[in-house]
C-alpha positions as CSV (number, residue, x, y, z in Angstrom):
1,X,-11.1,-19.1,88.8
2,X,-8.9,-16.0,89.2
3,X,-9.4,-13.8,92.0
4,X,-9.4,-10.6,89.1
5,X,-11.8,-12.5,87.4
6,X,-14.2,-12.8,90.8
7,X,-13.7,-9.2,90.9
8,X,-14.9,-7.7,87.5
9,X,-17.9,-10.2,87.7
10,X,-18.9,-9.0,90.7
11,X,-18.4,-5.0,90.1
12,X,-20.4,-5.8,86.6
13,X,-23.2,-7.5,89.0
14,X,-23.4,-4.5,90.8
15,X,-23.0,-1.5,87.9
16,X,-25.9,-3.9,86.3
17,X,-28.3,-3.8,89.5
18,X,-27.5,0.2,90.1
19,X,-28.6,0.5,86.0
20,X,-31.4,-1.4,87.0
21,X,-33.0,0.9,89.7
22,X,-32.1,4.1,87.4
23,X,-34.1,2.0,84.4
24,X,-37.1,1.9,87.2
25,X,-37.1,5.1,88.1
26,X,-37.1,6.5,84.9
27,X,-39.8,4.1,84.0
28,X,-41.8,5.2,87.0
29,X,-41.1,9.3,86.3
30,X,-42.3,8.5,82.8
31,X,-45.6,6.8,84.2
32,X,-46.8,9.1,86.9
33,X,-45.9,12.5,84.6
34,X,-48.8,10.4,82.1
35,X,-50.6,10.0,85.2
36,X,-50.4,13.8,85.9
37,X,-51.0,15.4,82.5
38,X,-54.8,12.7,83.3
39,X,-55.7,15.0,86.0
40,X,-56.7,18.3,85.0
41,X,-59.2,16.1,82.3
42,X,-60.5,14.0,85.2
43,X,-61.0,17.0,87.2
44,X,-62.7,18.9,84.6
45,X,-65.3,15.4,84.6
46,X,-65.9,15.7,88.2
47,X,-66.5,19.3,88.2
48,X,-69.3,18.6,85.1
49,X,-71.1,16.0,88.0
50,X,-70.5,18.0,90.8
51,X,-72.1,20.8,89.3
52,X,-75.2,18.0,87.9
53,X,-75.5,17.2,91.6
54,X,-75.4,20.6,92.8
55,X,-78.8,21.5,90.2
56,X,-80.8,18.5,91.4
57,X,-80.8,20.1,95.4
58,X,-83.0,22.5,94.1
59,X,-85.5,20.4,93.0
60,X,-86.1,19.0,96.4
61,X,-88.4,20.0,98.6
62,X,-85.7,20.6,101.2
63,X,-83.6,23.2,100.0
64,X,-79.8,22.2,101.2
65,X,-76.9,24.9,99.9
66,X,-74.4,22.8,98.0
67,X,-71.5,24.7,99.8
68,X,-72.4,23.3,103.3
69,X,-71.9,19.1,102.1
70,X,-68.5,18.2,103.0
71,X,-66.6,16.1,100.9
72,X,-65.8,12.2,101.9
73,X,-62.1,11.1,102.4
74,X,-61.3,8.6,99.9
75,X,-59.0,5.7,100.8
76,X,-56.8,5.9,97.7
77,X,-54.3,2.9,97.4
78,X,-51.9,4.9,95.5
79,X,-53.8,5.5,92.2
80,X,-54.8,1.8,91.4
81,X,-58.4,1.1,89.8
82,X,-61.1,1.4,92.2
83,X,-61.9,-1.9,93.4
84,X,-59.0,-3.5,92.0
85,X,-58.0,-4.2,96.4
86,X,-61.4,-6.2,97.1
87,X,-60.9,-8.0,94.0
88,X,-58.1,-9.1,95.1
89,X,-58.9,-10.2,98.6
90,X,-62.0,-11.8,97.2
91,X,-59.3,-13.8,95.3
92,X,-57.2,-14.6,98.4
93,X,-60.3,-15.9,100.9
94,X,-61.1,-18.3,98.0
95,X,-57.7,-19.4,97.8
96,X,-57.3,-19.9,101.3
97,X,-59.1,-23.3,101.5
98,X,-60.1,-23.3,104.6
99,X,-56.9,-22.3,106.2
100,X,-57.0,-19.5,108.8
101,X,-55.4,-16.5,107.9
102,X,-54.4,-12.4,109.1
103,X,-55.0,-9.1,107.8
104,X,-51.0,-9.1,107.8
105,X,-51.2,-12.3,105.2
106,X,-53.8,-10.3,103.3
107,X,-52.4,-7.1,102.9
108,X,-48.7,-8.9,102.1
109,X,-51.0,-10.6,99.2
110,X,-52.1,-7.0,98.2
111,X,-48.5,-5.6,97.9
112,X,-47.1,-8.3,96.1
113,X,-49.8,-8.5,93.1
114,X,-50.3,-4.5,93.4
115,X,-46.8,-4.5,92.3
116,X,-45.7,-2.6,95.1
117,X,-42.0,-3.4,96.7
118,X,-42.4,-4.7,100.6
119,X,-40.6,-3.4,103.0
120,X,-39.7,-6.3,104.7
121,X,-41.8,-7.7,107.6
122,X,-43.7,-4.1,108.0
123,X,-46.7,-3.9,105.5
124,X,-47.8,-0.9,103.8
125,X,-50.0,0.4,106.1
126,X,-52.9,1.8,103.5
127,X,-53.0,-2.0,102.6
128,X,-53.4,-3.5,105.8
129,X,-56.2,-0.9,106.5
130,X,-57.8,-1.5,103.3
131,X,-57.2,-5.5,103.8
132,X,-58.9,-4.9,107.2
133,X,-62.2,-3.0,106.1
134,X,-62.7,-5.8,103.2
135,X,-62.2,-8.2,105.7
136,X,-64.6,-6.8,107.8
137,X,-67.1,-6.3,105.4
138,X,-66.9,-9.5,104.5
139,X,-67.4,-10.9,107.6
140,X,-70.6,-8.9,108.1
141,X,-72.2,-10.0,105.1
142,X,-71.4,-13.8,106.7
143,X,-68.4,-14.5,104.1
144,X,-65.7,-14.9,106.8
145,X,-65.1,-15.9,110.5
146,X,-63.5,-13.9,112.9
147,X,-61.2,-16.1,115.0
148,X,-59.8,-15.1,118.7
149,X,-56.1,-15.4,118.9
150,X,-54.2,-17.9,120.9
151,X,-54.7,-15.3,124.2
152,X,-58.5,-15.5,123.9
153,X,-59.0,-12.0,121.9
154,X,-60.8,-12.0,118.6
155,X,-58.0,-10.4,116.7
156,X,-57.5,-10.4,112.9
157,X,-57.3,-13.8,112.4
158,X,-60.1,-15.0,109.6
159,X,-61.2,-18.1,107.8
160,X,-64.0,-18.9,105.3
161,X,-67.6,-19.4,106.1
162,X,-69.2,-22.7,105.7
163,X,-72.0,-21.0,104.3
164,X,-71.4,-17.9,101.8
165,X,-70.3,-16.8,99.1
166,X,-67.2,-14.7,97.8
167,X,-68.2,-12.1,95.5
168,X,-66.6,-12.4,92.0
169,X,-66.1,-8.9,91.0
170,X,-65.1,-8.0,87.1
171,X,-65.6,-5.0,85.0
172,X,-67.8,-3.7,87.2
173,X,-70.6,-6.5,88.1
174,X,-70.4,-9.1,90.7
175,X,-72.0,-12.3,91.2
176,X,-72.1,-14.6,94.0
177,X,-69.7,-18.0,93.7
178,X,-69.9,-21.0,96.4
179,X,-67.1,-20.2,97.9
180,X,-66.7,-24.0,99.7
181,X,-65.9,-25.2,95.7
């Protein structure tokens, strides 16, 4: 093969990866400007249940002023549906087989069927926060094993318990599934 030859593939390799990215980002633009012209409709719901909440104070013996209740912090993991990341680690502990695992593993797991790039060996720290809580949870409710790491300190490293189940969460219901099948 000619050296010239060599050449243009490889310049046509590259044009055709650069076209690629400006193909995502236009794709992305177009679906967060949908996203965006969502938000003043959603808003406008919120405000309609916000304002349902705020009636039923007053019918309470306890009168509480709407004004003084703080709102909660919601961990958002960039937009997706909620519970969309337990789901998924639901689906990752029954996978597992019995294997130990980390909140790392898990929250690599998360980015890759989330859809989200990784950014090589640091993971996006909303997921790994979000793997840990679920992880947690799990491990109060007797699903999971916390394991100590090779120095003696119970770390985040997990495994299934022998006796549990993992919950099996779809379209808004769960049920209970032996997880050790």
């Amino acid at each position: 093969m000619s050296e010239q030859s060599t050449v243009d593939r490889d310049e046509r390799r590259r044009r055709a990866r650069v076209q690629g990215l400006i193909e995502l980002k236009r794709c992305t633009i177009r679906k967060l400007t949908e996203r965006i012209a969502e938000l003043p409709e959603q808003i406008a719901v919120y405000e309609r249940k916000l304002a349902a909440l705020d009636e039923t104070f007053s019918l309470h013996d306890v009168q509480v002023d709407p004004n003084t209740v703080r709102g909660l912090r919601h961990l958002s993991l960039h937009g997706y549906d909620y519970g969309q990341a337990t789901r998924l680690v639901a689906a990752f502990i029954r996978r597992s087989e019995g294997v130990v695992f980390s909140t790392r593993e898990v929250a690599e797991y998360l980015e890759r069927e989330m859809g989200l790039p990784t950014r090589g060996d640091v993971p996006n720290n909303d997921f790994r926060a979000r793997a840990r809580k679920t992880l947690q949870e799990f491990a109060r409710n007797g699903l999971l094993v916390k394991h100590a790491d090779r120095h003696g300190f119970l770390g985040e490293l997990w495994s299934r318990s022998l006796h549990g189940t993992v919950p099996v969460v779809s379209s808004g219901t769960a049920q209970g599934t032996n997880i050790t099948s």
